[in-house]
N, C-alpha and C positions, 0 to 999 in steps of 0.2 A: 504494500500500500504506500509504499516512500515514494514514487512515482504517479504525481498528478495527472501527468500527460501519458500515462499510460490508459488503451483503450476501454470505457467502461462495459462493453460487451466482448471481451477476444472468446472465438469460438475453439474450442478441441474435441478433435475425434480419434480414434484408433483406426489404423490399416495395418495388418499384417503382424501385430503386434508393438508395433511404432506409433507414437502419441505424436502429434502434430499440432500444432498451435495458428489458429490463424489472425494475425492483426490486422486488419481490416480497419478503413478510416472510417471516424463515424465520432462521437461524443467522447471526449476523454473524459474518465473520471471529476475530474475537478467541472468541467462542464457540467457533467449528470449531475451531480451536487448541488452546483447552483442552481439548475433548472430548478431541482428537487424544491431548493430553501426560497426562490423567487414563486415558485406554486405558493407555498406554506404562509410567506407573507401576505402575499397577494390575495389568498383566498378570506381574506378578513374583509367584510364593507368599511369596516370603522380605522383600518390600517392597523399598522405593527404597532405591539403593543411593546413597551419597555417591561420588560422582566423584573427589573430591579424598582420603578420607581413607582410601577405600575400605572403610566402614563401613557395614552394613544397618540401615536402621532401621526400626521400627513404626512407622506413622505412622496416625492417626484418618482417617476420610472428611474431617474440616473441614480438617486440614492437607493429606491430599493436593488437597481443592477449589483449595485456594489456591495452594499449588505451581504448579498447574498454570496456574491464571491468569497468574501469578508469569513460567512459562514462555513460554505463548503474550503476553504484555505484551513479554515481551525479545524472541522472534521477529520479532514485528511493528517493535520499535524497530530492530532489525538491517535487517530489509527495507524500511526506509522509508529508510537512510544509502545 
């Protein structure tokens, strides 16, 4: 998982008893991520909520863009410890 830009779907199969791995382009993990954490904010009417202060806020498309990368960036630093 220490690799963000690694693919978030690589495909593998067996032939002949050799495992093969395929990279295929397509969403790298830290992508899927954000996708994931910009769904999650997003799907709120009343916007993101602060966790800590428990305050709602407006937030533009570019702040929530970034949050989210923000988010999926810490996911991925958690899952590579």
């Amino acid at each position: 998982m220490t690799n963000p830009y690694d693919p978030a779907f690589p495909a593998e199969w067996t032939e002949n008893g050799n495992t093969h791995m395929v990279f295929a382009q397509g969403m790298t993990k830290r992508e899927y991520f954000a996708a994931m954490a910009m769904q999650a904010i997003t799907s709120s009417s009343k916007g993101w909520k602060n966790k800590v202060t428990d305050i709602e806020v407006e937030m533009s498309p570019e702040k929530i863009a970034v949050l989210a990368i923000d988010l999926a960036d810490e996911l991925i630093a958690e899952l590579s410890k």
